[in-house]
N, C-alpha and C positions, 0 to 999 in steps of 0.2 A: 630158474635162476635165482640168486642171491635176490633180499629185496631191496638190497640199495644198488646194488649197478644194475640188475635186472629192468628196475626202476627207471634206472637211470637212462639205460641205455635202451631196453625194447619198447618202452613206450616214448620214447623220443620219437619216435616215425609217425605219431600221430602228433606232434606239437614241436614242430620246428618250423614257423615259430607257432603258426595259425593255422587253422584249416578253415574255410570260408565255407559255410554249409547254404549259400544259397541256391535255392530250387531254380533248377529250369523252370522255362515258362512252357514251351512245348511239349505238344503232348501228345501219345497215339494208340487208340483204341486197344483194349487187348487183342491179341489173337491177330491183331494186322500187320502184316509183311514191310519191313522198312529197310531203306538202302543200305544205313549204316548201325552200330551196335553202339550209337549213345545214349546217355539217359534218357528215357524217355515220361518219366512219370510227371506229375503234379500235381499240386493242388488242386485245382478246377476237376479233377475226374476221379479225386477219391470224396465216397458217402461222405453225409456229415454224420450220418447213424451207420451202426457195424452192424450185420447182423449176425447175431449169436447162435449155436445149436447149441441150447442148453441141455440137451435129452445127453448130446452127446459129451458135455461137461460133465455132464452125469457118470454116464457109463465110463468117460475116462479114470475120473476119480475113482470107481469101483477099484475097477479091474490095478491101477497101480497103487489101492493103501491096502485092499483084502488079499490079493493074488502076488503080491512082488515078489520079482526075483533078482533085488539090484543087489543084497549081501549075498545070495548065491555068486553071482559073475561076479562078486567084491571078495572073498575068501576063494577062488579057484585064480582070480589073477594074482593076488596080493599075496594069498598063504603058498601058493602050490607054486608060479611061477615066479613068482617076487621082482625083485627091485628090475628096473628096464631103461637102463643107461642105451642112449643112440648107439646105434652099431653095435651095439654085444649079442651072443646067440641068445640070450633071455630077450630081447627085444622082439629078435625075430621068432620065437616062439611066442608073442605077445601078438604079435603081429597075425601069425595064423593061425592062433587060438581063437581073436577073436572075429576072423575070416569065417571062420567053422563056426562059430556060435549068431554069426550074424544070417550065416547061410541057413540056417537050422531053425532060426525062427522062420525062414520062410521069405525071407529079402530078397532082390532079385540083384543079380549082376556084383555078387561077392567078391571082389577080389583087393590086391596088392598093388598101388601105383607107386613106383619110384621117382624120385626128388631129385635121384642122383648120387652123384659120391661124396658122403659122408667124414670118412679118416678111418680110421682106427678100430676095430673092436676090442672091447677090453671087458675082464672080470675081476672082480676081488673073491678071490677062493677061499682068503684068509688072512688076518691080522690080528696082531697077541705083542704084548710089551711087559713088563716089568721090571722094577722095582731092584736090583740087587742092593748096590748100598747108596746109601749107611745104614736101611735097612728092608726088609724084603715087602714088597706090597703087588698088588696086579691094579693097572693101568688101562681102562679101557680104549681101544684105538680101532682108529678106521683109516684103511688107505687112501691117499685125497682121488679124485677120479684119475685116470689113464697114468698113476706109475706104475714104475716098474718097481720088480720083486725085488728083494736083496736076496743076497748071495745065500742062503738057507737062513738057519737059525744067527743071529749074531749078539753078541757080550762084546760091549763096549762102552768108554766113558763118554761123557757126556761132557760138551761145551757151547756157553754159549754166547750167541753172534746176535749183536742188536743193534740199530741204528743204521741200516747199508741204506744210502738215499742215490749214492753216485759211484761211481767206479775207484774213484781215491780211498773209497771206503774199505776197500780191501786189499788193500796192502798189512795192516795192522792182523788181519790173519790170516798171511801166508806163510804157509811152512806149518801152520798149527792144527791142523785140519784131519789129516791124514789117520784113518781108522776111529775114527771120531762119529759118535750121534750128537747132531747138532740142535741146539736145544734155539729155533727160530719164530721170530713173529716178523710178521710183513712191517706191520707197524715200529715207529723207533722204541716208543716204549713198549712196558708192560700192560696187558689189557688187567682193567680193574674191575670187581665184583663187588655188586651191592648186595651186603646181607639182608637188607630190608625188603629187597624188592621179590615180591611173588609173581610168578607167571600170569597174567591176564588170562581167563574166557570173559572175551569179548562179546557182549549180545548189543545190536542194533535198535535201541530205544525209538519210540515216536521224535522224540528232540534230535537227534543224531538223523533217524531219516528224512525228516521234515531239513536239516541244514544240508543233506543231499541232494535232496527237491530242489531247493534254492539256488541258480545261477549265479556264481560269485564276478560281483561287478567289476573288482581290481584285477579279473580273468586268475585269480588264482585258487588253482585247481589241486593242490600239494596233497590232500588226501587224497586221490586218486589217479594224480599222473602227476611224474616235476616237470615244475617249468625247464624250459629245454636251455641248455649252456653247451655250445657247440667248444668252447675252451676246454669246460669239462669233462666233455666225452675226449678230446686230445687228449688230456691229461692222465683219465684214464687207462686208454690204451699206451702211451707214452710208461706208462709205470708196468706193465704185460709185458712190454720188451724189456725193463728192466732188470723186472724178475726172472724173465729166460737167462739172461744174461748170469744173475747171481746164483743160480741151478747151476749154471754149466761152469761160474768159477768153484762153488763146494765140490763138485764131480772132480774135476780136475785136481783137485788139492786130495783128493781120495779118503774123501768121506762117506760115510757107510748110510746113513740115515738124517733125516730130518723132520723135528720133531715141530706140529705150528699147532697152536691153541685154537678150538672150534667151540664153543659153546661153552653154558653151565651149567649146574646141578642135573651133571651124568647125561646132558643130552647133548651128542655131537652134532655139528652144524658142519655138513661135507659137501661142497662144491668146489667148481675151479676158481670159486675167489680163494679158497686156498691154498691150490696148484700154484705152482711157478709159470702165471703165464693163464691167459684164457682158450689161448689155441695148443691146449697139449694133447688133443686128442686126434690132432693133425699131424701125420708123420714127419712134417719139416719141422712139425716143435715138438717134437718130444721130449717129453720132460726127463734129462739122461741121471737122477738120482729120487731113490724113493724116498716115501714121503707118507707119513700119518698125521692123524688128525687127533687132539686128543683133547680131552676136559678140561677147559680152563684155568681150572680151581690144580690142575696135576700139573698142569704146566709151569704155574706160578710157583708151586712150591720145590718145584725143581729149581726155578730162577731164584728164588728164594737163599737154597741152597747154596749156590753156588757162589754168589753173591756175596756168602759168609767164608768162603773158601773150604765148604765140604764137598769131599770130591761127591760124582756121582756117576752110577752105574746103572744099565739098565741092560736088559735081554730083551732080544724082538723079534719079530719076522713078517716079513711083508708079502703074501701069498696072492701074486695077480699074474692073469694069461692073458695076453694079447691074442688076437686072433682075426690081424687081415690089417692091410695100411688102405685100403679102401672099400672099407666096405658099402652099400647101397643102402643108403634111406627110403622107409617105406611107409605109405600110408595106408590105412584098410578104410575100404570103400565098398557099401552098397548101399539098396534105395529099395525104397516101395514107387514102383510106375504110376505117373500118373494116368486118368483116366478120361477126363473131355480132351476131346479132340481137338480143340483150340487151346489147353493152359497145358498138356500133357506134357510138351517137351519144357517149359521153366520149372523151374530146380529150388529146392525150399531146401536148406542145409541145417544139422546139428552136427556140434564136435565138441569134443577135449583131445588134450593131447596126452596120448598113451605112453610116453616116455615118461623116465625120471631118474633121480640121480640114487646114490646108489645104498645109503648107510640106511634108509629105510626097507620100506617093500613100496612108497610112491602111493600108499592109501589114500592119502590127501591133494597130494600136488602131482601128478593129478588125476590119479586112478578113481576117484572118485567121477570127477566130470565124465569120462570116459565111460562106465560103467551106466551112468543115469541118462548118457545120450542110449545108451543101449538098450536100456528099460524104458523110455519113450519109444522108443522102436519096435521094442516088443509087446509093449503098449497097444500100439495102434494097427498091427499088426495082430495081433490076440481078436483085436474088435473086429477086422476084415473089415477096416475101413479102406475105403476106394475112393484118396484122395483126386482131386480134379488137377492138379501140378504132381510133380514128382518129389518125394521127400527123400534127401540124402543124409546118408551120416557118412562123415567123415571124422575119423577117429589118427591123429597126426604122432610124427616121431620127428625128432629134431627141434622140439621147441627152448629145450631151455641150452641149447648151443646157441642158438639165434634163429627161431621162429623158422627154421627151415622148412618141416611138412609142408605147412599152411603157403607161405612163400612161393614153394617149387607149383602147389595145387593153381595158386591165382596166377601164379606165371604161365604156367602148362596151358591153363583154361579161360581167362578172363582179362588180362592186361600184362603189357609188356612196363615196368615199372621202370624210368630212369632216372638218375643218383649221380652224383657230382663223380665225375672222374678226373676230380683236380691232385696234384702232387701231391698236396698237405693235406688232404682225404687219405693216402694210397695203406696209411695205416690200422683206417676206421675201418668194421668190418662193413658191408653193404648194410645191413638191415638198420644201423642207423646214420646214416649219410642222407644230408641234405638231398630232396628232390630237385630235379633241374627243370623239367620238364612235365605237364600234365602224363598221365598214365596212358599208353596207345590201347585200347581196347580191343577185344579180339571176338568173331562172333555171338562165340557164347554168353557174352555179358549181356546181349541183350533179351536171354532168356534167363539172368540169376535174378529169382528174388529177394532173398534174405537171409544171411546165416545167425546162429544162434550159438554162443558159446557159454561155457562155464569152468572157472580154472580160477578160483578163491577160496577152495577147501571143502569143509565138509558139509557147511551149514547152509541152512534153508535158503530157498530162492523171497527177498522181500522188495524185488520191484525189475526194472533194468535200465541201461543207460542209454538213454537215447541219440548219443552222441553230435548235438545239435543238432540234428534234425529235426526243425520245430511239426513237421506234417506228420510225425509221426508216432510224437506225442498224445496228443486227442485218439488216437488208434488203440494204441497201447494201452490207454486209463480206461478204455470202455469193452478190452479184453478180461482186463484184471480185474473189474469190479462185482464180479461172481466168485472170486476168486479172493475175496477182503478176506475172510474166514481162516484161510490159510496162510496168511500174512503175507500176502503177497499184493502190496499198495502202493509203490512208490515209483514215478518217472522220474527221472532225472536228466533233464539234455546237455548234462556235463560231459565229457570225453571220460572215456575208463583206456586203458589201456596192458600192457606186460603179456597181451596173449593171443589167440590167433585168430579172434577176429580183425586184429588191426590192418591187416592186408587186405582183408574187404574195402575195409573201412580206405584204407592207401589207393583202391581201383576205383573209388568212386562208388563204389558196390553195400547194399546195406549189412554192416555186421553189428551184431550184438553181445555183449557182455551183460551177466544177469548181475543185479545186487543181492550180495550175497550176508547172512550174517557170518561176522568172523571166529565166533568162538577159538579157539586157540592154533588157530592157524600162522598168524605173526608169532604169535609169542613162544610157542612150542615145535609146531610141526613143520613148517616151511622150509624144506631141504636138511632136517633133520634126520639120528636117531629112530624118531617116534613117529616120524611118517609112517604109521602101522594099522592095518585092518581093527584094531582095537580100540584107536584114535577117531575113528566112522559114528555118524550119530545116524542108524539108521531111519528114523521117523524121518532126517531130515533131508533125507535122499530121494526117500518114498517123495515126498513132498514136492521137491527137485523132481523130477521125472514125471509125474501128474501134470507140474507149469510148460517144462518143453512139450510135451506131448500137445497138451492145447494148442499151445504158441505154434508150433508145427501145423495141428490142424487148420488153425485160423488162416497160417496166411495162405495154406494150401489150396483152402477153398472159395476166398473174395474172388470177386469179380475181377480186381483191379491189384497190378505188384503190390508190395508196398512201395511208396514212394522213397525215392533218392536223395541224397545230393548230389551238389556238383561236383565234378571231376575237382579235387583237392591240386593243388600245387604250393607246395611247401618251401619259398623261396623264401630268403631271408629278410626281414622288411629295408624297406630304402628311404632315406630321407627326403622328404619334398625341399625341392630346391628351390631357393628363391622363396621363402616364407617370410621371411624376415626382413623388412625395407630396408633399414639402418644398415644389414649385413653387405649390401650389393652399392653403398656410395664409398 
């Protein structure tokens, strides 16, 4: 997802408004049969010393910086089967690509679980624009995700439509429309470009992680999750139906194309914040007129144009196949068994989510995470190690529609999750709606131990979030301190959120997000263009895969889970009544 509604909107389920991380106090020996499937850990029953197999810290490191094979499975997913929009047939060849290659290292219990019905499968085959007058140039263009094709090749002038906030808005061009490329931005104005500014690679300094480290006391958390505005999520979606709305008056008025500005200096930025509509990949929204994505810098000089009353002309064609109004979301799933007969059936999980959007190949966002759970896998798996829990990977599809894989998995397996079913909800999607109710837990929660995510790009693992969990802090610092060398030093029990541990994290269940450095992931790659195997810093992946691999080991082998919180309940806060003497005479 976009990082500002992505932002906005997928990690709101983890801060509406609060999550209460405190520990139960009961507690139940491993390996001991109990009536019901609630949290059971605490304090009192984890070591205050971990104990370390550094032989095997050892041999991990070997085997993932001398032996890797993560830019192998990164150039066969990214070069050969490329980009993996939800529900398209690349997905599902993603899908059992990497079924087959999970199988082949030697995993047991390989397979495909469905989430369910999806929408739509869709491709982009092809997309081409130019330039005819006032004079000839090419245009780079991207189709925005789930439109459709236009009528083949088409030669058309170009007008354009700026400022639609409300329905009144369009009367001023009707009748005007008709065989027209529409030259649109969401926005009233024109977006503007700063010649000064250069793309950031971002690196993670000691000062920047140390203010990580650091719990911000006025609870504001804005570099790694927004504060939550339940206005603003209406709003947001409130403007979704608008834009359906303004789709379907251009369609109607029979216009051929529309044209919306994605990014600068040649890199396209193509999601459904540019679509008409966030649900067009659902056949009740389908978006009924195509649509390109194109340089900002091409956009404006069209506007430009036009502005001065020179006409303008362009040639295009929008080349996409649909292929199904429901297609099944799926997740690939296998595990190394575990082996003591007492921790064998609890479940120690890694993941990324294998989808992505389309104008890339998804290198980054988040073919990479994906790939480095799989070289952890094959990692420890290479070693024949014979963990004591069962280690899972779960590699997810549907995340940047709204977190579905992860979703349907915790739904399927671990908690039944409920969410305001009020009127003036009915047009927020589920995954960010107010909680009503604690999460009803199902049995297998109370054999999950912990899952493990990464989905922030390409760069190095340098700590992870602890997501206030204070018990599991002290844990964490005394995994990673063999591990300083590799720069991987920082806890942090801030909340992280945008990705798919948050649904752990929603069941009361422990999930994790690594810290990540960012090198050019905001600034370039995130839902871009340049989402490309090219854009990969391998050393920094090797590296990434060496920390899950331990982290996998470690928890697989304690004596004891890791420890929990409590079952979260996300209610809005309430005012204490009667605070105030003077108020009640």
């Amino acid at each position: 997802m976009d990082m500002r509604v992505h932002r906005l909107l997928t990690l709101s389920i983890v801060s509406l408004p609060v999550i209460a991380f405190t520990l139960v106090s009961n507690t139940v020996a491993v390996g001991q049969k109990k009536a019901s499937p609630a949290p059971v850990t605490a304090t009192s029953t984890q070591p205050a010393v971990e104990s370390l197999d550094l032989d095997m810290y050892a041999r991990i490191r070997e085997e993932g910086f001398r032996h890797s094979h993560v830019m192998e499975y990164s150039s066969a997913l990214f070069d050969d089967i490329g980009p993996r929009l939800t529900g398209s047939p690349a997905m599902a060849r993603a899908n059992e690509w990497t079924r087959m290659q999970l199988a082949a290292m030697g995993l047991s219990n390989a397979h495909l679980e469905s989430w369910g019905d999806f929408g739509m499968g869709w491709t982009q085959l092809g997309s081409s624009l130019f330039l005819e007058k006032p004079s000839h140039g090419v245009i780079v263009a991207q189709a925005t995700p789930w439109s459709p094709a236009t009528n083949g090749v088409i030669t058309a002038d170009v007008v354009a439509v700026h400022g639609l906030t409300e329905e009144s808005d369009f009367a001023a061009y009707k009748g005007k429309l008709k065989g027209k490329v529409i030259l649109y931005g969401h926005a009233a104005s024109s977006p503007e470009i700063d010649p000064n500014k250069v793309p950031a690679m971002e690196h993670y300094d000691a000062k920047k992680l140390a203010e990580i480290e650091q719990y911000p006391l006025n609870d504001d958390m804005k570099d790694v999750i927004p504060v939550n505005n339940v206005d603003a999520i209406r709003k947001v979606t409130n403007g979704w139906a608008f834009q359906e709305r303004v789709a379907k008056f251009f369609s109607d008025e029979g216009a051929l194309l529309v044209l919306e500005p994605g990014g600068a200096d040649g890199v396209l930025s193509d999601d459904t914040n540019s679509s008409f509509g966030w649900f067009v990949y659902s056949p009740e929204h389908k978006q009924p007129i195509p649509e390109e994505v194109i340089a900002t810098e091409a956009w404006n000089r069209m506007s430009r144009l036009l502005e001065q009353k020179v006409p303008v002309t362009v040639t295009a064609q929008v080349n996409t196949q649909f292929s199904g109004d429901h297609e099944q979301g799926y997740n690939t799933i296998a595990e190394i068994p575990g082996t003591d007969p007492k921790l064998k059936d609890e479940v120690v999980m890694v993941g990324g989510h294998l989808d992505s959007w389309a104008s890339g190949t998804g290198a980054t966002d988040n073919g990479a995470g994906s790939v480095v759970a799989m070289e952890a896998m094959r990692i420890l798996k290479s070693l024949d190690v014979k963990p004591r829990r069962t280690i899972r990977i779960a590699l997810w599809s549907g995340e940047e529609q709204g977190v579905f894989g992860s979703y349907g998995y915790v739904q399927s397996h671990y908690a039944t999750l409920h969410f305001s079913q009020a009127k003036e909800d009915a047009s927020i999607p589920v995954f960010v709606r107010v909680m009503t109710a604690p999460p009803t837990l199902k049995p297998e929660a109370a054999k999950f131990d912990a899952y493990f995510n990464m989905d922030n790009g390409t760069g190095k693992l340098l700590g992870v979030f602890a997501e206030g969990n204070s018990a599991i802090a002290p844990i964490f610092k005394q995994w990673m301190e063999p591990l300083s060398d590799l720069g991987m030093t920082t806890v942090s029990e801030r909340n992280t959120g945008s990705t798919d541990h948050v649904w752990f994290q929603q069941a009361g269940l422990p999930g994790f997000q690594f810290i990540q450095d960012p090198r050019d992931y905001d600034s370039r790659t995130h839902h871009t263009s340049l989402d490309v195997y090219d854009h990969l810093s391998p050393d920094d992946l090797k590296q990434a895969a060496v920390i899950e691999a331990i982290f996998l080991y470690n928890t697989a082998q304690r004596d004891q889970m890791l420890p929990r919180p409590q079952l979260p309940l996300n209610l809005k806060d309430k005012q204490i009544e009667g605070l105030f003497p003077d108020a009640l005479k």
